[in-house]
N, CA, C and O atoms as a GROMACS GRO file, in nm:
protein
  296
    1UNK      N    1   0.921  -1.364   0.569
    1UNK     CA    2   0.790  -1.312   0.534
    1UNK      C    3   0.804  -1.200   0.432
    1UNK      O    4   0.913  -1.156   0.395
    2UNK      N    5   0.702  -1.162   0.393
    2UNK     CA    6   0.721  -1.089   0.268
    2UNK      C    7   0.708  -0.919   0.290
    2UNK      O    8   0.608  -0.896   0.359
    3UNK      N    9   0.746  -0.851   0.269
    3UNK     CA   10   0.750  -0.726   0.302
    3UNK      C   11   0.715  -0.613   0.239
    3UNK      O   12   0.808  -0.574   0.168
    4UNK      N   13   0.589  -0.519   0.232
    4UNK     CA   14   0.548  -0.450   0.124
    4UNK      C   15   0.557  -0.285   0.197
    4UNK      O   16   0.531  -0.238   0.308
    5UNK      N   17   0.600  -0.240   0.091
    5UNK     CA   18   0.657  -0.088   0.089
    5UNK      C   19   0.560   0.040   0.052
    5UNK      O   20   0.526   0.053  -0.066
    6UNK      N   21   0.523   0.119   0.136
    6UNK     CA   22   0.459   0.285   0.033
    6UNK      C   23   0.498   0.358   0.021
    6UNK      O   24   0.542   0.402   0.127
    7UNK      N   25   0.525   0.440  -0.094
    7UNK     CA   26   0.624   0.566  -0.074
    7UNK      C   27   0.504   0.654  -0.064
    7UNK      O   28   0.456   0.700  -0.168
    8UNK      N   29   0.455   0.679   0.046
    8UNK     CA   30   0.312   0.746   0.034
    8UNK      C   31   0.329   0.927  -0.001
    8UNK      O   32   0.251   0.988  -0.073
    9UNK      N   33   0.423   0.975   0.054
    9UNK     CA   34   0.436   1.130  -0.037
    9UNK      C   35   0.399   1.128  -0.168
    9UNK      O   36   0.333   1.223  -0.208
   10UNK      N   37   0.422   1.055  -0.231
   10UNK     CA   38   0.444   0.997  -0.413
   10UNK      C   39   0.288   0.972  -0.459
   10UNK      O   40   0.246   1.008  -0.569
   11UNK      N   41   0.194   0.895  -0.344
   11UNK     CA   42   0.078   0.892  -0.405
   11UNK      C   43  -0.019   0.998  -0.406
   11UNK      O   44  -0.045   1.087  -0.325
   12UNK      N   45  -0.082   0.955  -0.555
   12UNK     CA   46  -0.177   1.037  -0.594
   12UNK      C   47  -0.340   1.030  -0.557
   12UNK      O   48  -0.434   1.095  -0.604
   13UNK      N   49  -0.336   0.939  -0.467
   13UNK     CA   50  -0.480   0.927  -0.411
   13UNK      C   51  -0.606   0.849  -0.492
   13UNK      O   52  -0.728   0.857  -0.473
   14UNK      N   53  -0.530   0.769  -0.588
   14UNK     CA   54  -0.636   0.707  -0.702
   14UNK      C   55  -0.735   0.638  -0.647
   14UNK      O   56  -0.853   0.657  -0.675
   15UNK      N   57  -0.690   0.547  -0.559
   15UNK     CA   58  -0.806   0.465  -0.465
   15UNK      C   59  -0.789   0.299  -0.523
   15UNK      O   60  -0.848   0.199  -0.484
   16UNK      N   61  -0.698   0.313  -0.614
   16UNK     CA   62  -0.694   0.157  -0.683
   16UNK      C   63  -0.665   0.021  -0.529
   16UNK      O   64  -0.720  -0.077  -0.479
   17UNK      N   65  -0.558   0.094  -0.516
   17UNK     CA   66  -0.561  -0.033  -0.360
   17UNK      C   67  -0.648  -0.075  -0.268
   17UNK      O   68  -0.662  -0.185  -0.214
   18UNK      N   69  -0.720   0.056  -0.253
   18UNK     CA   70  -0.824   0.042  -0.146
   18UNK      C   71  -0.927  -0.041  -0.217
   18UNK      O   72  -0.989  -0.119  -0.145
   19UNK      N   73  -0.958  -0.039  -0.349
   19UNK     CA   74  -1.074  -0.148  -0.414
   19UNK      C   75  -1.017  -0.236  -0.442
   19UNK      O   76  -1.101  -0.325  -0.456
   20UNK      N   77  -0.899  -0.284  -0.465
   20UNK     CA   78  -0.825  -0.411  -0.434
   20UNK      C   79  -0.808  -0.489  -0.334
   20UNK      O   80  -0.840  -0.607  -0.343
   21UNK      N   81  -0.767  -0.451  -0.249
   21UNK     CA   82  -0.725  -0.530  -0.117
   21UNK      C   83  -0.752  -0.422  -0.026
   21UNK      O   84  -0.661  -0.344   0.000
   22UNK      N   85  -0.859  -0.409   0.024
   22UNK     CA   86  -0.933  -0.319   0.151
   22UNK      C   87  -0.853  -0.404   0.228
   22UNK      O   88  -0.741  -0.365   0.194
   23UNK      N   89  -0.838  -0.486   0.300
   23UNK     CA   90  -0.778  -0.509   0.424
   23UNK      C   91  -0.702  -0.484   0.495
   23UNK      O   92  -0.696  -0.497   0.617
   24UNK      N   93  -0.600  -0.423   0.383
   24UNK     CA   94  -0.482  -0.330   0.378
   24UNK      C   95  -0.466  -0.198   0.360
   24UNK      O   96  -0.374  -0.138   0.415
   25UNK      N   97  -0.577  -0.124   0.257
   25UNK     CA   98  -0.566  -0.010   0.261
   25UNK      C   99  -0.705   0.077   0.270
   25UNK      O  100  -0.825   0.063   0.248
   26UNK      N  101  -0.635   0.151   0.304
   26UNK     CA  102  -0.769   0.318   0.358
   26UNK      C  103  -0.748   0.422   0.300
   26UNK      O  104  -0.631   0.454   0.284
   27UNK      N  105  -0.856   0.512   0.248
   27UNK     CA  106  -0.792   0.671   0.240
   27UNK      C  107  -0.822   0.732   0.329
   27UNK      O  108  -0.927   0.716   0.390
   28UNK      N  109  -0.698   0.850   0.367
   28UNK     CA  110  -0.699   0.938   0.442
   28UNK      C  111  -0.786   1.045   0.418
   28UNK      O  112  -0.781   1.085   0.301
   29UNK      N  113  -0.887   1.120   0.513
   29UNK     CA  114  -0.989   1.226   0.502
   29UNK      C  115  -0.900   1.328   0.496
   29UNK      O  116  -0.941   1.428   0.436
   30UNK      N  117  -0.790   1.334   0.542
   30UNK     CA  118  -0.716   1.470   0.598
   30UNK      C  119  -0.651   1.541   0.461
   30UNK      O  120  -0.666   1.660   0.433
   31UNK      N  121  -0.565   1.429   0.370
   31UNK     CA  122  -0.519   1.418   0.287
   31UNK      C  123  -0.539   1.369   0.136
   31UNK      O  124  -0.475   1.399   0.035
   32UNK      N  125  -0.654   1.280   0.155
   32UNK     CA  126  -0.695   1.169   0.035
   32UNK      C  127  -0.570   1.089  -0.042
   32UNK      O  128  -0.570   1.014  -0.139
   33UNK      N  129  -0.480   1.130   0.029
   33UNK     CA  130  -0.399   0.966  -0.023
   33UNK      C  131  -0.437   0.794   0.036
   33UNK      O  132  -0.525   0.750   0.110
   34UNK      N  133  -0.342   0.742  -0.026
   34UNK     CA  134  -0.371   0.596   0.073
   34UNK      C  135  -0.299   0.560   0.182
   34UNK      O  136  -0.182   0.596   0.183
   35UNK      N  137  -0.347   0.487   0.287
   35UNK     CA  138  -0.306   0.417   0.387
   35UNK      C  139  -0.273   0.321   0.428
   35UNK      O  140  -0.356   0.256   0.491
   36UNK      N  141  -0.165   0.278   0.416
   36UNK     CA  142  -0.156   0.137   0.455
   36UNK      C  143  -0.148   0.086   0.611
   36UNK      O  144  -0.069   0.126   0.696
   37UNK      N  145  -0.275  -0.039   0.630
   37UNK     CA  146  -0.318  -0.025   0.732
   37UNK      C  147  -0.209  -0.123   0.817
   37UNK      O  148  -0.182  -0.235   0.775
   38UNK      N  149  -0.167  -0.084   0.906
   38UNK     CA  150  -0.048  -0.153   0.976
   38UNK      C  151   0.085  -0.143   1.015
   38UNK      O  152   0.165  -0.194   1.094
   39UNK      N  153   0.069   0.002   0.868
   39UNK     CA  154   0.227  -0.020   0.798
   39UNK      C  155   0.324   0.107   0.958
   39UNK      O  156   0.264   0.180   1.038
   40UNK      N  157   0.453   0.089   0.949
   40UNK     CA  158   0.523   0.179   1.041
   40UNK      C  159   0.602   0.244   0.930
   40UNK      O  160   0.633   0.180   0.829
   41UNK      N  161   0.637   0.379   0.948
   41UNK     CA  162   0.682   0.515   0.904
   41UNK      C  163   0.817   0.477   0.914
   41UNK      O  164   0.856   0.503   1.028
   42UNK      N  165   0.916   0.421   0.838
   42UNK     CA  166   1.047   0.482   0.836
   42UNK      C  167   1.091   0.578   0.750
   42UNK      O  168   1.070   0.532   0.638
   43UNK      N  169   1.139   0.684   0.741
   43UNK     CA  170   1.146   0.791   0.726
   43UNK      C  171   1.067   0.831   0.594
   43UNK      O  172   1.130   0.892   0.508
   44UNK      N  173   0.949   0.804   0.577
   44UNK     CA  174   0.831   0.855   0.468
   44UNK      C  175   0.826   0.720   0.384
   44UNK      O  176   0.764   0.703   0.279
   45UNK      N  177   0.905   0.631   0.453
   45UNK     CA  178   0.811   0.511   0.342
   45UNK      C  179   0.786   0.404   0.470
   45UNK      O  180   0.867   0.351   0.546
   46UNK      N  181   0.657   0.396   0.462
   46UNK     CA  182   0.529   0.294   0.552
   46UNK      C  183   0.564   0.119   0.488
   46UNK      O  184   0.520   0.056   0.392
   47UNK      N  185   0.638   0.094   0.568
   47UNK     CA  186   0.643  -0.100   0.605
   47UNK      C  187   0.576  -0.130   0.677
   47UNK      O  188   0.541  -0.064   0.774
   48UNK      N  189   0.524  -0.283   0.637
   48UNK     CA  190   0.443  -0.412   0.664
   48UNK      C  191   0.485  -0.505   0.616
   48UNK      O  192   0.510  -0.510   0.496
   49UNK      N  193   0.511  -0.634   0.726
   49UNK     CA  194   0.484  -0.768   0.700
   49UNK      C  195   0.396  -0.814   0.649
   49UNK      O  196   0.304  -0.755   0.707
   50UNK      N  197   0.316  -0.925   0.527
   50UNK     CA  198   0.233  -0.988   0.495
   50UNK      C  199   0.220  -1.117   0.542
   50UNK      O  200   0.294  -1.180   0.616
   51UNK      N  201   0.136  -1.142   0.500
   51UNK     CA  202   0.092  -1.258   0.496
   51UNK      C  203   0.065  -1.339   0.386
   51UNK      O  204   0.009  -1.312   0.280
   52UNK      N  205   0.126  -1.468   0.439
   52UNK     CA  206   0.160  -1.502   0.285
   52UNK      C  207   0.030  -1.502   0.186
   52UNK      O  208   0.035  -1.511   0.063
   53UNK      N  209  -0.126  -1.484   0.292
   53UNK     CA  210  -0.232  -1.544   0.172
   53UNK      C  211  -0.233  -1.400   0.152
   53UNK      O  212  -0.282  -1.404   0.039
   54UNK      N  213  -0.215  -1.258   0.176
   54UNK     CA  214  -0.235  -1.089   0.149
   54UNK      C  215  -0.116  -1.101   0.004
   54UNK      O  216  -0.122  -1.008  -0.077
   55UNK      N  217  -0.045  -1.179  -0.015
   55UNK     CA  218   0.029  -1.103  -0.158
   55UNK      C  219   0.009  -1.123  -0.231
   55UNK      O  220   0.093  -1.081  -0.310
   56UNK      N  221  -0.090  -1.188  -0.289
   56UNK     CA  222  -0.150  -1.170  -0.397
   56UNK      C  223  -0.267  -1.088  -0.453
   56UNK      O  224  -0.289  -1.089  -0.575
   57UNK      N  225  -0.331  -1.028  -0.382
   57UNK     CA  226  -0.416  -0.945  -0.394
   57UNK      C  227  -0.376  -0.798  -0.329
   57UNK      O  228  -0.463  -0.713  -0.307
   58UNK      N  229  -0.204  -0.772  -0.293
   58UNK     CA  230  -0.161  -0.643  -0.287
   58UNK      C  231  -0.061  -0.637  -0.403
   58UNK      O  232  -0.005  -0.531  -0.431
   59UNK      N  233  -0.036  -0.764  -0.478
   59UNK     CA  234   0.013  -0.734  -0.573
   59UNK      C  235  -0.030  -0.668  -0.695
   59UNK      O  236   0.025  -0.597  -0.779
   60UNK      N  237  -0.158  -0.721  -0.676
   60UNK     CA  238  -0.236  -0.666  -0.819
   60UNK      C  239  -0.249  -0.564  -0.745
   60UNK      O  240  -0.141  -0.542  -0.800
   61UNK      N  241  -0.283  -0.429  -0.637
   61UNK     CA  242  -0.296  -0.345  -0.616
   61UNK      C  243  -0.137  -0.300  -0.650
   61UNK      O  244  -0.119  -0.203  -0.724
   62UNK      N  245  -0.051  -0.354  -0.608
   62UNK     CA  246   0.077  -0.259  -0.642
   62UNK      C  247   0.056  -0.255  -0.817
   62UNK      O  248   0.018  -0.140  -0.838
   63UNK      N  249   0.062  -0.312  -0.923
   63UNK     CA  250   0.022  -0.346  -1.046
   63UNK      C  251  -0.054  -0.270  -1.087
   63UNK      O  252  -0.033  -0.232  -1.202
   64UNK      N  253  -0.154  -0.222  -1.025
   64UNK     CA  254  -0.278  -0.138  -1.029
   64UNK      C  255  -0.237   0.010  -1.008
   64UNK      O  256  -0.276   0.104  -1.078
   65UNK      N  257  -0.163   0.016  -0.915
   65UNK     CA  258  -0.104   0.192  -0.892
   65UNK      C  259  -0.046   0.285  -1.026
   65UNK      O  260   0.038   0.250  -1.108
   66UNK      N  261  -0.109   0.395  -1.021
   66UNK     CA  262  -0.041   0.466  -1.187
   66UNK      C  263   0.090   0.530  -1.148
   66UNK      O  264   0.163   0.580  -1.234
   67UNK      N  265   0.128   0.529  -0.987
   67UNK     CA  266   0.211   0.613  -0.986
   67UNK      C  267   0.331   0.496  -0.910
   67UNK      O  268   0.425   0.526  -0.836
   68UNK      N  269   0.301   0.400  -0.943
   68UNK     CA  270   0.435   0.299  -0.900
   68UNK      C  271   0.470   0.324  -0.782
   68UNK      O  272   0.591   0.340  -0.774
   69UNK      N  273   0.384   0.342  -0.635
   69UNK     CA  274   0.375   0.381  -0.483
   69UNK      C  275   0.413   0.258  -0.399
   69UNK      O  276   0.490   0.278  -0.306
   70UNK      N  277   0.377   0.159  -0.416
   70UNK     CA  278   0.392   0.034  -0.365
   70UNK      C  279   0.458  -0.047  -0.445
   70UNK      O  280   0.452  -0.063  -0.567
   71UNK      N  281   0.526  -0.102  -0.354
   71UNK     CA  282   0.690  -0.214  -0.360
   71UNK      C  283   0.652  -0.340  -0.257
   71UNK      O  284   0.629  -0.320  -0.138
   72UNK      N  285   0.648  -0.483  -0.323
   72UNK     CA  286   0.658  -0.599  -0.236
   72UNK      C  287   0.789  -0.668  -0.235
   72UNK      O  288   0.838  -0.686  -0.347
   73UNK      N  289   0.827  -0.692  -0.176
   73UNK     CA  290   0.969  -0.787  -0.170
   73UNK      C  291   0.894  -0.918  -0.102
   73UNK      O  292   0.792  -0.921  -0.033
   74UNK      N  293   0.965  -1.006  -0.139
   74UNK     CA  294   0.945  -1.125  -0.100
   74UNK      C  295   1.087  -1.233  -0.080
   74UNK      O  296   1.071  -1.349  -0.043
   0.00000   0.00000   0.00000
């Protein structure tokens, strides 16, 4: 399965993902960065499994990021 990465310290809170692929991401009130919804914390970078029909529309959100925050492996 395919595996997508946030280096969320790194983001700048643009909001591009969240109008891309909401299903996956949120902003934080606390912080105003993004969230990836699902994802687990290894040591400051947030993993998730996809699905195979979610990578294409977190790709163009990774594509979309100005600050190069999100990583998919496949």
């Amino acid at each position: 399965m395919p595996k997508m990465f946030h280096y969320r310290q790194r983001c700048i809170g643009c909001n591009a993902c969240v109008e891309i692929a909401y299903n996956r991401w949120r902003m934080s009130k606390k912080d105003g960065k993004a969230v990836l919804l699902g994802g687990k914390d290894k040591k400051g970078i947030y993993q998730v499994e996809l699905d195979y029909d979610e990578v294409d529309e977190n790709k163009r959100a990774a594509e979309a990021c100005p600050v190069k925050v999100i990583q998919i492996l496949e």
